[in-house]
DRENDO-1510 file (C-alpha; in Angstrom, 1 decimal, always signed):
<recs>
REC; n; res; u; v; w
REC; 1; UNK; +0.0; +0.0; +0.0 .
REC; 2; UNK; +2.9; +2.4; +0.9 .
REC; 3; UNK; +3.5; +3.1; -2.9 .
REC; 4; UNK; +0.1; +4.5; -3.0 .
REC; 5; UNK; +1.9; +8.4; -2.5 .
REC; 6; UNK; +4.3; +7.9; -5.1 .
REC; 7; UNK; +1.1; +6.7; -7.3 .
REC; 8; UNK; -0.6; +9.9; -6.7 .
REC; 9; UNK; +2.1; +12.2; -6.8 .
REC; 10; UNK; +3.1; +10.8; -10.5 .
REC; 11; UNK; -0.5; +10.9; -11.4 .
REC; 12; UNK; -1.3; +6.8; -11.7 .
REC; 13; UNK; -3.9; +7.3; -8.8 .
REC; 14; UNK; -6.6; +9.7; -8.1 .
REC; 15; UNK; -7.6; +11.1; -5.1 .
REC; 16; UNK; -11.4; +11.8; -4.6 .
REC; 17; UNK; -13.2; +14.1; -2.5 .
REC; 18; UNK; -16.8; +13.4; -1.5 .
REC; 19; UNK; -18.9; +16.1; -0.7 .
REC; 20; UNK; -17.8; +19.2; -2.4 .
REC; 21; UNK; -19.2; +22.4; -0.2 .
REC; 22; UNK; -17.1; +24.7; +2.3 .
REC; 23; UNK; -15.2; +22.7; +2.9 .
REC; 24; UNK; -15.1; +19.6; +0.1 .
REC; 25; UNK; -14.4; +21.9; -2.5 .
REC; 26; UNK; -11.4; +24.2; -1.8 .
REC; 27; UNK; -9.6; +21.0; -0.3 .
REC; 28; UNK; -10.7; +19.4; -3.6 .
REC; 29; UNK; -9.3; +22.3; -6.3 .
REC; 30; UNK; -6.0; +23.0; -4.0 .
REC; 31; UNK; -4.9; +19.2; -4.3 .
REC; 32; UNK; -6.3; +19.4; -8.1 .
REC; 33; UNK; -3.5; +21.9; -9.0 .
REC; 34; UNK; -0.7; +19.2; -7.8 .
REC; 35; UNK; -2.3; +15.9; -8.8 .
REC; 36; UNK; -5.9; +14.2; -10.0 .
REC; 37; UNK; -9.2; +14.7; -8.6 .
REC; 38; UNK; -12.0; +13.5; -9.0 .
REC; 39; UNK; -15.0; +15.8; -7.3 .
REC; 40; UNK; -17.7; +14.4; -5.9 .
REC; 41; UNK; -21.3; +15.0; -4.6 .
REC; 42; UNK; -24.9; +14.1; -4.8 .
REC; 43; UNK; -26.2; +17.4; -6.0 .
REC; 44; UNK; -26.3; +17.3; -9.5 .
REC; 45; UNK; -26.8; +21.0; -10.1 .
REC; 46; UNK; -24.3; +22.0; -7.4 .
REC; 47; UNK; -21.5; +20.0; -9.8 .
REC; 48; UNK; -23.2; +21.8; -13.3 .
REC; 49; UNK; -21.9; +25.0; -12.2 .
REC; 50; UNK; -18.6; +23.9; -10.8 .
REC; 51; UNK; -18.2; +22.3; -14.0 .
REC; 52; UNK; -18.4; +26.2; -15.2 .
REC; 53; UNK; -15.8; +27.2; -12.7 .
REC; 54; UNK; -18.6; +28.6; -10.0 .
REC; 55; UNK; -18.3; +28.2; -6.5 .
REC; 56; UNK; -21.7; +27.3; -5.8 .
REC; 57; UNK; -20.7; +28.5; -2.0 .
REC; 58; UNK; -19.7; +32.0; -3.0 .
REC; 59; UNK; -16.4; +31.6; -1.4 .
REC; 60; UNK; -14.3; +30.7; -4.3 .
REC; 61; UNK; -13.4; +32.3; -7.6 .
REC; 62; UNK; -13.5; +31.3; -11.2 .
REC; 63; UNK; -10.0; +32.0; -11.0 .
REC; 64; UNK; -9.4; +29.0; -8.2 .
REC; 65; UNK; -10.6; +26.5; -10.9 .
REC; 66; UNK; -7.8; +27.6; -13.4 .
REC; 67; UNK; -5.0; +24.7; -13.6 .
REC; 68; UNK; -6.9; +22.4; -11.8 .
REC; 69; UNK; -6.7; +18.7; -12.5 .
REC; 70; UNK; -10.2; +17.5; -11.6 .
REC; 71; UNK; -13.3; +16.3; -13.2 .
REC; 72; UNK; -16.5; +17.1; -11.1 .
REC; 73; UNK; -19.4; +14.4; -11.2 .
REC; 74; UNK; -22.5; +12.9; -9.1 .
REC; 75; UNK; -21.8; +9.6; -10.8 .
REC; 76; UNK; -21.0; +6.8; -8.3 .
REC; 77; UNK; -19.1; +5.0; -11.1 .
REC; 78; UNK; -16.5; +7.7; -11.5 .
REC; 79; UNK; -15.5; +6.9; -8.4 .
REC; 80; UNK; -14.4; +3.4; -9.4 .
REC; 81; UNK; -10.6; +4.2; -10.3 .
REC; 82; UNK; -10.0; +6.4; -7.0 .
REC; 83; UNK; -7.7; +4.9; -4.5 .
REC; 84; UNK; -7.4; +7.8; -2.0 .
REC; 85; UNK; -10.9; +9.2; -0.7 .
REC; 86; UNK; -11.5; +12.8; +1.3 .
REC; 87; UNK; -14.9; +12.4; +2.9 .
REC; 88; UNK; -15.8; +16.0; +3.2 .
REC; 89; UNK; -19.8; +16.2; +4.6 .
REC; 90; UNK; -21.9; +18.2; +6.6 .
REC; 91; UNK; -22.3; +17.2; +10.1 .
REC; 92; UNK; -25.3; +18.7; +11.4 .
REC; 93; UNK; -27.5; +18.3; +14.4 .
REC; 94; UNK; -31.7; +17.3; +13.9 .
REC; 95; UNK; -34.0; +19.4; +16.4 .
REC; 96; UNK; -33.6; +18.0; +19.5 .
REC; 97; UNK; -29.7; +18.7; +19.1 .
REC; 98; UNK; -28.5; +15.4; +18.3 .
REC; 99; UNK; -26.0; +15.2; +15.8 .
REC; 100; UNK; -27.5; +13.6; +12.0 .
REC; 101; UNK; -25.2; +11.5; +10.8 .
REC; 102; UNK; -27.4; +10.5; +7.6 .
REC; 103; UNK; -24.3; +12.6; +5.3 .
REC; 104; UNK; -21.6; +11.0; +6.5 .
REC; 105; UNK; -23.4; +7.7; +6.2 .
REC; 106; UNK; -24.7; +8.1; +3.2 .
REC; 107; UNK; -21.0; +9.3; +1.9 .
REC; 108; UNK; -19.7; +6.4; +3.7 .
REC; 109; UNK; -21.7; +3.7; +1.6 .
REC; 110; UNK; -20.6; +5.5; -1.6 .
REC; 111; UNK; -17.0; +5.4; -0.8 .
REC; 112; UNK; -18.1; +1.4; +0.1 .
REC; 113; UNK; -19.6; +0.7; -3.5 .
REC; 114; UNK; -16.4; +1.6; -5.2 .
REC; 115; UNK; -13.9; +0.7; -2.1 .
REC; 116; UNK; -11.4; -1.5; -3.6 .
REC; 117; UNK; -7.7; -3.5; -2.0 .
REC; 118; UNK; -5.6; -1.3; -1.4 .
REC; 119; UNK; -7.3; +1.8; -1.3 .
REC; 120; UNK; -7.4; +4.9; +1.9 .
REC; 121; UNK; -10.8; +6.6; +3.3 .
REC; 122; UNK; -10.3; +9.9; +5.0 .
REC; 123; UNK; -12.5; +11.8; +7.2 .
REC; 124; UNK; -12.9; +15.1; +7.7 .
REC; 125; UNK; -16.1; +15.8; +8.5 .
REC; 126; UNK; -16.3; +17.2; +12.7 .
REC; 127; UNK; -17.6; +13.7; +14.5 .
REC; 128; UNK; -17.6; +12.9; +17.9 .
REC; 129; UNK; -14.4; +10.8; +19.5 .
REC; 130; UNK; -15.2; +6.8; +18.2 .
REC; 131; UNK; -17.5; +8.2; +15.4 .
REC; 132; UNK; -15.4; +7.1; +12.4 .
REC; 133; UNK; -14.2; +3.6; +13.9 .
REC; 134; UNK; -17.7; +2.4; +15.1 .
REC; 135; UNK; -20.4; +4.2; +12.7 .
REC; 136; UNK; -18.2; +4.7; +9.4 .
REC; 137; UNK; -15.7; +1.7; +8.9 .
REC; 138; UNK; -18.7; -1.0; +9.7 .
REC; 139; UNK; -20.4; +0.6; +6.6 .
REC; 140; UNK; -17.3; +1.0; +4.7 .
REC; 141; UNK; -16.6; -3.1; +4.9 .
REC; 142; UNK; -20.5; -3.9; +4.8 .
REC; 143; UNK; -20.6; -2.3; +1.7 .
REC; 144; UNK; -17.4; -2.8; -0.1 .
REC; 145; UNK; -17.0; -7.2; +1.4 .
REC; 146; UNK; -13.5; -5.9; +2.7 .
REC; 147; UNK; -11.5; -6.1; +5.8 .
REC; 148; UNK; -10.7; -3.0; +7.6 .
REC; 149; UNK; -6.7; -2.5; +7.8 .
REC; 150; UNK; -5.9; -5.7; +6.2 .
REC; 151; UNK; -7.5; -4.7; +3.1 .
REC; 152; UNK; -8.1; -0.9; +3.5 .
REC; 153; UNK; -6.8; +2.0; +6.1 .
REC; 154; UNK; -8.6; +4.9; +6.9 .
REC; 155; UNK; -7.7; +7.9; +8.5 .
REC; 156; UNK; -9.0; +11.0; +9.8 .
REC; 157; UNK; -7.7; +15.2; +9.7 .
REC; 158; UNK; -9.9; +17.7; +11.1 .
REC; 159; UNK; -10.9; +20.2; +8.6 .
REC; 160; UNK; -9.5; +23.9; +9.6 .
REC; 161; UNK; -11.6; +26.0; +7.2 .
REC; 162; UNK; -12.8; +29.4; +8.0 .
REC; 163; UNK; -15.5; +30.7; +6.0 .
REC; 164; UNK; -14.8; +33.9; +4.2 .
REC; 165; UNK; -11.4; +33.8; +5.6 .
REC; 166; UNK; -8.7; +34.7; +2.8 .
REC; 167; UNK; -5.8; +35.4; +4.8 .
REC; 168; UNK; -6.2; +31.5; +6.4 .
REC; 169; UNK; -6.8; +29.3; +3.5 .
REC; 170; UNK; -6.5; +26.0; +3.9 .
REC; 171; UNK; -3.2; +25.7; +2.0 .
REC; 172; UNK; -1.8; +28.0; +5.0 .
REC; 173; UNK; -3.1; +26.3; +7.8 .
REC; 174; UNK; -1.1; +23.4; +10.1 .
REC; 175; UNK; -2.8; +20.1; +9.8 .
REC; 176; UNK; -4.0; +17.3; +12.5 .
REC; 177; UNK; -3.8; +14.0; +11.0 .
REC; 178; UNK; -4.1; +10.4; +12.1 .
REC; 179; UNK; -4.3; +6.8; +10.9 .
REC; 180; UNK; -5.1; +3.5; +11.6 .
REC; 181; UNK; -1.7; +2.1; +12.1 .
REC; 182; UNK; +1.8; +3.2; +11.5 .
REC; 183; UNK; +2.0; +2.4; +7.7 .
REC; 184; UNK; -1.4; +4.9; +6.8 .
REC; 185; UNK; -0.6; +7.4; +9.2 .
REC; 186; UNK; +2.7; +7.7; +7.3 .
REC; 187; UNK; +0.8; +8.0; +3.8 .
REC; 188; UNK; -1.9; +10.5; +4.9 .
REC; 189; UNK; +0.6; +12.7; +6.3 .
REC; 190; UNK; +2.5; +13.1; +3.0 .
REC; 191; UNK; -0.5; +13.0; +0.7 .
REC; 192; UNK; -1.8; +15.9; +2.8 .
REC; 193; UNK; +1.9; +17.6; +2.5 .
REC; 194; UNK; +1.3; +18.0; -1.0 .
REC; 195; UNK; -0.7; +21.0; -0.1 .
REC; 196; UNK; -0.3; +22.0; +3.1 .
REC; 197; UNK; +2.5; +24.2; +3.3 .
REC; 198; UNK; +3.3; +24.8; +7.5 .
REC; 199; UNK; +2.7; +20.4; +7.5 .
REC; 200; UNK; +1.0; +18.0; +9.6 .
REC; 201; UNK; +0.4; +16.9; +13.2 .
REC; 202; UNK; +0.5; +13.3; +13.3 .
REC; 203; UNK; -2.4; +12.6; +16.2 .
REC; 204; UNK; -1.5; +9.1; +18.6 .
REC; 205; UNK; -4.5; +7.8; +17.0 .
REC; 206; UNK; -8.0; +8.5; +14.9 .
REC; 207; UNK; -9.9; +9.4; +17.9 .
REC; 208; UNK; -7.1; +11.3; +19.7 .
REC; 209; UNK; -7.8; +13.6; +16.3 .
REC; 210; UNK; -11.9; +13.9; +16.4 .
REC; 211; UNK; -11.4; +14.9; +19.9 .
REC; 212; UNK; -9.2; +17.6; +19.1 .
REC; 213; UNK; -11.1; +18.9; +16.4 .
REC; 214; UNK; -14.2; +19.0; +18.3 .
REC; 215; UNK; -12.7; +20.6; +21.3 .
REC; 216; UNK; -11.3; +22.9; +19.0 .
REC; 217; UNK; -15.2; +24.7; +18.7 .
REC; 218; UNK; -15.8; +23.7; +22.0 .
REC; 219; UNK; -13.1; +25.8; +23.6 .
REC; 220; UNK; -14.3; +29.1; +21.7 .
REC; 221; UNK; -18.2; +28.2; +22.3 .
REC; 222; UNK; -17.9; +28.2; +25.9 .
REC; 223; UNK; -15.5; +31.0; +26.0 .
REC; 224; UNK; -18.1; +33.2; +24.1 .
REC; 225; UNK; -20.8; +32.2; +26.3 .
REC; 226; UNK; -19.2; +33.5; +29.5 .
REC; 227; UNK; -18.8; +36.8; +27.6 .
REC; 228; UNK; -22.2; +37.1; +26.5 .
REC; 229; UNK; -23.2; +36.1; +30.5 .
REC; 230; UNK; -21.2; +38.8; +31.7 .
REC; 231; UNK; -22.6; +41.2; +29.0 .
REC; 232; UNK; -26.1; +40.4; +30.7 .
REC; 233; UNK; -25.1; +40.6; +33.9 .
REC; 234; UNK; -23.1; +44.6; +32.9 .
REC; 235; UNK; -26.2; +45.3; +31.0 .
REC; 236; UNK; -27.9; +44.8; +34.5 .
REC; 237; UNK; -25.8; +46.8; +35.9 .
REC; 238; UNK; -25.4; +49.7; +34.2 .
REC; 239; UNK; -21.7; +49.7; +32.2 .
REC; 240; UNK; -20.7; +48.7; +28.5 .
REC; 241; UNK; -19.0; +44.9; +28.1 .
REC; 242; UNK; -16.6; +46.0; +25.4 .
REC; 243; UNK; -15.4; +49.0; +27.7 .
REC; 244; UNK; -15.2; +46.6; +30.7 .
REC; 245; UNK; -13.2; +44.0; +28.2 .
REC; 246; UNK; -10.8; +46.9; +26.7 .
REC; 247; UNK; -9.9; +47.7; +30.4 .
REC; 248; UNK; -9.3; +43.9; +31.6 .
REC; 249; UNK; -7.6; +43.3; +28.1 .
REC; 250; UNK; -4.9; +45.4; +29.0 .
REC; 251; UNK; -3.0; +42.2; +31.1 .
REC; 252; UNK; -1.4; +40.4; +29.1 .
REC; 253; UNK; -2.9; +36.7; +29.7 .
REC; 254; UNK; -6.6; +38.0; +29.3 .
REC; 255; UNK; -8.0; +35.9; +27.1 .
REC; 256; UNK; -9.7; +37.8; +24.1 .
REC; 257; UNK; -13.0; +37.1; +23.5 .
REC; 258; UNK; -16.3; +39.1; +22.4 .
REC; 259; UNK; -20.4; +38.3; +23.3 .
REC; 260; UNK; -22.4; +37.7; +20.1 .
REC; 261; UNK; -24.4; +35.3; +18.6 .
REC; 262; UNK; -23.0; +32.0; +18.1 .
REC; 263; UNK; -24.3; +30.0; +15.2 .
REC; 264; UNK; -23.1; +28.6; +12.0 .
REC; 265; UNK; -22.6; +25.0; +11.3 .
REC; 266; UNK; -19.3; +24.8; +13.4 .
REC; 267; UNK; -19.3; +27.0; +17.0 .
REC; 268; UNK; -23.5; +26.2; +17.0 .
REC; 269; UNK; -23.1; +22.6; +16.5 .
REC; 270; UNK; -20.0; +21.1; +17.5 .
REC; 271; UNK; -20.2; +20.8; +21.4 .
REC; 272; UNK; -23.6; +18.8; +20.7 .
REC; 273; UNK; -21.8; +15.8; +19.1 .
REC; 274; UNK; -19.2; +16.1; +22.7 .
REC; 275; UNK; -21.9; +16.2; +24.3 .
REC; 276; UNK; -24.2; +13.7; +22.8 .
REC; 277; UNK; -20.8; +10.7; +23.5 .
REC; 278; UNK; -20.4; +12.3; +27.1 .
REC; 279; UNK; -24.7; +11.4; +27.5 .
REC; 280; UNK; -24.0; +8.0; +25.8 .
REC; 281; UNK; -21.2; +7.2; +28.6 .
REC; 282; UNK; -23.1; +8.0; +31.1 .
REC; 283; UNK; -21.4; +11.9; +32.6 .
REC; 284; UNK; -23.6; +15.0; +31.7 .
REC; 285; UNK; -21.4; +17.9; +30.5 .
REC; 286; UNK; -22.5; +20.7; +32.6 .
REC; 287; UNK; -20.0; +23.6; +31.4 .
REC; 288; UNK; -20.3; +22.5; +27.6 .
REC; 289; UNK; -24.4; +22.3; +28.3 .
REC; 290; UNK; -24.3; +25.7; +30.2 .
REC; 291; UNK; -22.5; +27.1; +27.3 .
REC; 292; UNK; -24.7; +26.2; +24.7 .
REC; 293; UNK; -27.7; +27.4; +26.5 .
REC; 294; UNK; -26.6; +30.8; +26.8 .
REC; 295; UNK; -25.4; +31.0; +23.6 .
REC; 296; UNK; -28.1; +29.7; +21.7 .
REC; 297; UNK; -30.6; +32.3; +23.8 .
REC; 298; UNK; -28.9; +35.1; +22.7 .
REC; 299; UNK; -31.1; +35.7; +19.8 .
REC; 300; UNK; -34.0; +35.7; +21.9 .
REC; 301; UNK; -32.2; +38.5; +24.7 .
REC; 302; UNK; -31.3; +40.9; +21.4 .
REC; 303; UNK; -34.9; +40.9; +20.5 .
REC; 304; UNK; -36.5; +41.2; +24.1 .
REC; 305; UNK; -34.0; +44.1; +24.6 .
REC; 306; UNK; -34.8; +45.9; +21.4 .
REC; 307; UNK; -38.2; +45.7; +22.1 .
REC; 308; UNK; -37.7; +47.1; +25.8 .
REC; 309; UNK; -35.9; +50.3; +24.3 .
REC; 310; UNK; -38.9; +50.5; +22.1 .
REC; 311; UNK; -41.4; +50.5; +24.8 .
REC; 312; UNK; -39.1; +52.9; +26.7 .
REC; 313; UNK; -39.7; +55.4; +24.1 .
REC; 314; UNK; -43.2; +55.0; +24.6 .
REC; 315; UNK; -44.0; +54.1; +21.5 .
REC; 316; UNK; -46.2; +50.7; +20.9 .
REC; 317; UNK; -44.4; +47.4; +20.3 .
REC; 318; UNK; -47.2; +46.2; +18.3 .
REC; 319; UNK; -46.5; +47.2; +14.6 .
REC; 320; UNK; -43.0; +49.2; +15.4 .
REC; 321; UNK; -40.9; +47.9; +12.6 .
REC; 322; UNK; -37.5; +47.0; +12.9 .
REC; 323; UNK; -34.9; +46.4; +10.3 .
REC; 324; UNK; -32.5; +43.6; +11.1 .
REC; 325; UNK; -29.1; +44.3; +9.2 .
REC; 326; UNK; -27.6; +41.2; +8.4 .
REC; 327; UNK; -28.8; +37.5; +7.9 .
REC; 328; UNK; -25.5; +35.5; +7.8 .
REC; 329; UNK; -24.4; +33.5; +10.2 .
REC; 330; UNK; -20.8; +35.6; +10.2 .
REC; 331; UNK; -19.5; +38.8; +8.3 .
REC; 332; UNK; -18.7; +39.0; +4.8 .
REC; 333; UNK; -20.2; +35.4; +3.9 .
REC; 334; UNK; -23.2; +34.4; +2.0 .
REC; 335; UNK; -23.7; +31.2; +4.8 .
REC; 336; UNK; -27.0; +31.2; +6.9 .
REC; 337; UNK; -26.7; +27.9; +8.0 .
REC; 338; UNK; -28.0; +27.8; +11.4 .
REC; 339; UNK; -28.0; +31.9; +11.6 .
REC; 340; UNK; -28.8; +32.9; +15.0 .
REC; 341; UNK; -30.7; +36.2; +13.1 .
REC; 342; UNK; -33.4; +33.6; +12.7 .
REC; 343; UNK; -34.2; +33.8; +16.6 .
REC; 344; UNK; -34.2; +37.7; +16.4 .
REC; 345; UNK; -36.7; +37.8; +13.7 .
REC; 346; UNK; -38.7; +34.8; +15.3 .
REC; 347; UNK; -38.8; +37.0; +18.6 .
REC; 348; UNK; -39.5; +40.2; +17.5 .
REC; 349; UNK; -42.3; +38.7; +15.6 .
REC; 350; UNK; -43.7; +36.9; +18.1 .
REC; 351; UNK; -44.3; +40.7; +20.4 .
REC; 352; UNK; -46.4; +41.8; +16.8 .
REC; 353; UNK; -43.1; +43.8; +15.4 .
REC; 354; UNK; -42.8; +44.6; +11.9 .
REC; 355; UNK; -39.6; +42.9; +11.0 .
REC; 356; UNK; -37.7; +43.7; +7.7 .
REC; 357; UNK; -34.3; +42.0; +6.9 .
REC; 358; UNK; -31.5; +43.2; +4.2 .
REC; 359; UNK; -28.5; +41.5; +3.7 .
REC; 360; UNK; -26.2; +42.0; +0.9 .
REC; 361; UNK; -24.9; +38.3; +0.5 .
REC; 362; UNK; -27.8; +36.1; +1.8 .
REC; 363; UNK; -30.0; +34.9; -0.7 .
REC; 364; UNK; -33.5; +35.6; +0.1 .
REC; 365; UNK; -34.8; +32.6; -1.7 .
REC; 366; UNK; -32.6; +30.2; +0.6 .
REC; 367; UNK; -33.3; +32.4; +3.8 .
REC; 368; UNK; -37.7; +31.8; +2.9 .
REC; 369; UNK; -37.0; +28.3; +2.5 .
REC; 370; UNK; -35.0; +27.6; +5.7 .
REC; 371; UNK; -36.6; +30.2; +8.1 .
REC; 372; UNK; -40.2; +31.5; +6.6 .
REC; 373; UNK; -38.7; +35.5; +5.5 .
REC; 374; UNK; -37.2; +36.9; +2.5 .
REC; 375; UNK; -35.0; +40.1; +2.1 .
REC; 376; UNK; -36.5; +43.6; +2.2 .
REC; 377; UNK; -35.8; +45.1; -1.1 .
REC; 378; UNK; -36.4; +48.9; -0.8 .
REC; 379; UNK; -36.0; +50.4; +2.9 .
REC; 380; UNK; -38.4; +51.9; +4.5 .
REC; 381; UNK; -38.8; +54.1; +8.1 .
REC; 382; UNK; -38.0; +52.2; +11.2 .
REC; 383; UNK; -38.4; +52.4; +14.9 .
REC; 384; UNK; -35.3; +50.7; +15.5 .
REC; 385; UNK; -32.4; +49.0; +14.0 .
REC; 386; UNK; -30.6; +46.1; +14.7 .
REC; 387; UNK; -26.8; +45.5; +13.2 .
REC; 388; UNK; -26.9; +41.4; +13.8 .
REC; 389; UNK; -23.5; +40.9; +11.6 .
REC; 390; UNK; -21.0; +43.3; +10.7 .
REC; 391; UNK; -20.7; +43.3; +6.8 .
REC; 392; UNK; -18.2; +45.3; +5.7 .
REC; 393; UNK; -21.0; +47.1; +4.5 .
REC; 394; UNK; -22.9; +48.3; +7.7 .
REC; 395; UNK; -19.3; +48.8; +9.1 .
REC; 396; UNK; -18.7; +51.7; +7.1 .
REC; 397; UNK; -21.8; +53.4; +7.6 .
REC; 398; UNK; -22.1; +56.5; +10.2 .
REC; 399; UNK; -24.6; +57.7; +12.7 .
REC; 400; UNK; -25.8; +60.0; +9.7 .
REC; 401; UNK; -27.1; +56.8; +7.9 .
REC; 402; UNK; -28.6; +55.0; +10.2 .
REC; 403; UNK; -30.7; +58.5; +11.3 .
REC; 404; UNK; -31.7; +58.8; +7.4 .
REC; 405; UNK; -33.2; +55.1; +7.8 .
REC; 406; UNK; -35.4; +55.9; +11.4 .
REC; 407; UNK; -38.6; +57.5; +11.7 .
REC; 408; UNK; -38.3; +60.2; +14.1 .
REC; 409; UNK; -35.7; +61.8; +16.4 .
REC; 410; UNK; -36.8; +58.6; +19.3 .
REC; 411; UNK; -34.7; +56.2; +16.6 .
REC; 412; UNK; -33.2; +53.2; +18.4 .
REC; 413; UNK; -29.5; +51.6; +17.1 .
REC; 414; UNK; -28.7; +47.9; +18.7 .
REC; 415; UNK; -25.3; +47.1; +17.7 .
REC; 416; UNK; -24.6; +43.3; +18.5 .
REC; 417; UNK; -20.8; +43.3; +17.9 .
REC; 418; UNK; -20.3; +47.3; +19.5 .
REC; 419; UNK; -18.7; +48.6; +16.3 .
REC; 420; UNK; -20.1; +51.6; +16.8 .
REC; 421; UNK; -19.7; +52.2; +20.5 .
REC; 422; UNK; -18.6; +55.9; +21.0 .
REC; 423; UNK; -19.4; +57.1; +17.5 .
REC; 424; UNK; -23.2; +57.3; +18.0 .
REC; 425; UNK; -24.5; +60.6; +19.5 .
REC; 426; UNK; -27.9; +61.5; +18.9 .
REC; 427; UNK; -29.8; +58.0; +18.3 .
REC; 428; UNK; -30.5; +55.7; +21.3 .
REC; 429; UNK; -27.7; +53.3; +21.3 .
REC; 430; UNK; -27.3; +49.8; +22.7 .
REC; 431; UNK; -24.7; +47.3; +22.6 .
REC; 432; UNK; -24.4; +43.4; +23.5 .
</recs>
């Protein structure tokens, strides 16, 4: 098997990627410009208009496709003459919180069909530690008649992909990777140095690297939540977090981090697959539990405030509109996947409040179909105005814009991020 890198490198052997989204398809065209690819995934018209050079993501340009080696398909039998798989899938949670694990099964029965001696299987999808041993490599035998390690090694390396990040791409970023023995740990690690350019971690073993992946999100989701608690807890009392945070982040060991709304298909839903394995072992994870609750209410606590400074005005909450700036799930992406802005709007609704939503890189289409409202196309007057994600956009704007955009001189500003803390005068100004 250990001549499978030389194979690739020389072109003999293709490497496939299954599931070609965030992060399926960068990984997919930056290996493509060294070797053969072969792109996977089930959505036909997502691979049309790859196959025209478009990022059906909106992260990538027509200019990443250039040079690349790859031919894009959702035939299962162009899989056949692959010998090195990158399973690249969503991992989301259902409504209760519990992590769905139909993508990555589905990907893994694929990869079984067309799994043949000799051949690798890498993860990277974000699993739970034990996830890729007991729920994947079962299918992966079931399917193909072969014998895990004797006949095939698998592998798994955390994807480190930041939406609409350019600076830390995923050429540029250190890798974990892990193996099934000595002999595949040592292939993965140089199939993946063809593109990473700072190298690999080599993790003890497969689970040593879900678990450091996961704890990864984990780390920054219960960080964030014990800002946003203190944020309540200063609103309470009177002062402004971000001031309180600039003072305290003057010694040097204070750990940086900012209240907002966590969601997205990483921060919002990783801790619920630790979580989920903690349950199934019998220990109840109260700080990554605690965590999530307050972050996942924060939606909920921007709306009930905004509607507060509303009825401090005296003005009716009943039919005061509000326009909600931003729809994305972070800044500067087109991603609402699990966009905490859904609980703003769902909240505000709920006290009667007009709610109109502009974006400039959500898709109002997608946005009716996964959370029942569209994007406002012309402006109107409003009562107040919520900045839920700072798009470069809303970032430049002044105190002078938003005023043009409110009804009378009683206009509110809620700034979720505090971007514009100390540069708003007039309006009544709140901040997270």
């Amino acid at each position: 098997m250990s001549n499978i890198y030389e194979r690739i490198l020389n072109k003999e052997a293709k490497l496939g990627v299954i599931g070609l989204g965030y992060v399926g398809l960068p990984i997919a065209l930056a290996f493509a410009k060294k070797i053969s690819v072969v792109g996977f995934d089930i959505n036909e018209q997502r691979v049309e208009l790859m196959k025209q050079n478009i990022d059906p993501s909106d992260e990538l340009e027509a200019s990443d496709f250039k040079n690349a080696d790859i031919e894009f398909t959702a035939n299962l039998e162009d899989l056949r003459d692959v010998e090195f798989f990158i399973v690249a899938v969503p991992t989301p949670i259902d409504d209760h919180n519990k992590p769905d694990l139909r993508p990555l099964i589905g990907s893994s029965t694929t990869v079984g069909k067309v799994l043949s001696k000799g051949n690798y299987v890498v993860y990277e999808s974000t699993v739970y530690p034990g996830c890729t041993e007991e729920d994947c490599i079962p299918i992966l035998e079931h399917e193909s008649g072969l014998k895990y390690i004797e006949d095939f090694k698998v592998g798994y390396s955390p994807e480190r992909i930041n939406p609409g990040d350019k600076e830390h791409t995923i050429t540029k970023i250190l890798k974990v990777v892990s193996g099934c023995d000595k002999e595949s740990l040592d292939v993965i690690s140089k199939v993946y140095e063809i593109i990473i350019e700072p190298g690999v971690h080599k993790a003890s073993s497969i689970k040593v690297a879900e678990a450091a992946k996961i704890i990864e999100n984990t780390q920054r989701d219960v960080n964030i939540a014990l800002m946003n608690e203190l944020s309540i807890i200063f609103n309470r009392i009177g002062i402004n977090t971000y001031e309180v945070l600039e003072a305290a982040g003057t010694k040097w060991n204070f750990l940086k981090f900012f209240p907002g709304m966590v969601g997205g298909h990483c921060i919002g839903v990783d801790p619920y697959y630790l979580t989920y394995k903690a349950e199934e072992l019998g220990y109840h994870a109260r700080i990554i539990n605690s965590g999530r609750y307050v972050n996942d209410s924060m939606g909920n606590y921007v709306a009930k405030s905004t509607v507060k400074k509303i009825l401090a005005q005296g003005k009716n909450v009943a039919g005061a509109k509000v326009l909600v700036m931003g729809a994305t799930f972070k800044e500067n992406v087109s991603d609402i996947r699990n966009s905490k802005v859904a609980d703003v709007v769902k909240e505000l609704r709920s006290f009667m409040v007009n709610v109109h939503v502009a974006d400039p890189y959500a898709s109002s289409e997608e946005l009716k179909h996964e959370y029942g409202f569209g994007l406002q196309e012309s402006l109107e007057k409003y009562d107040a105005i919520i900045v839920a994600v700072n798009h470069d956009e809303y970032v430049k704007m002044n105190e002078a814009d938003f005023r043009n955009l409110m009804n009378d001189d009683k206009g509110i500003l809620v700034d979720v991020k505090g971007v514009f803390r100390g540069k708003i005068n007039d309006l009544i100004y709140w901040s997270l």
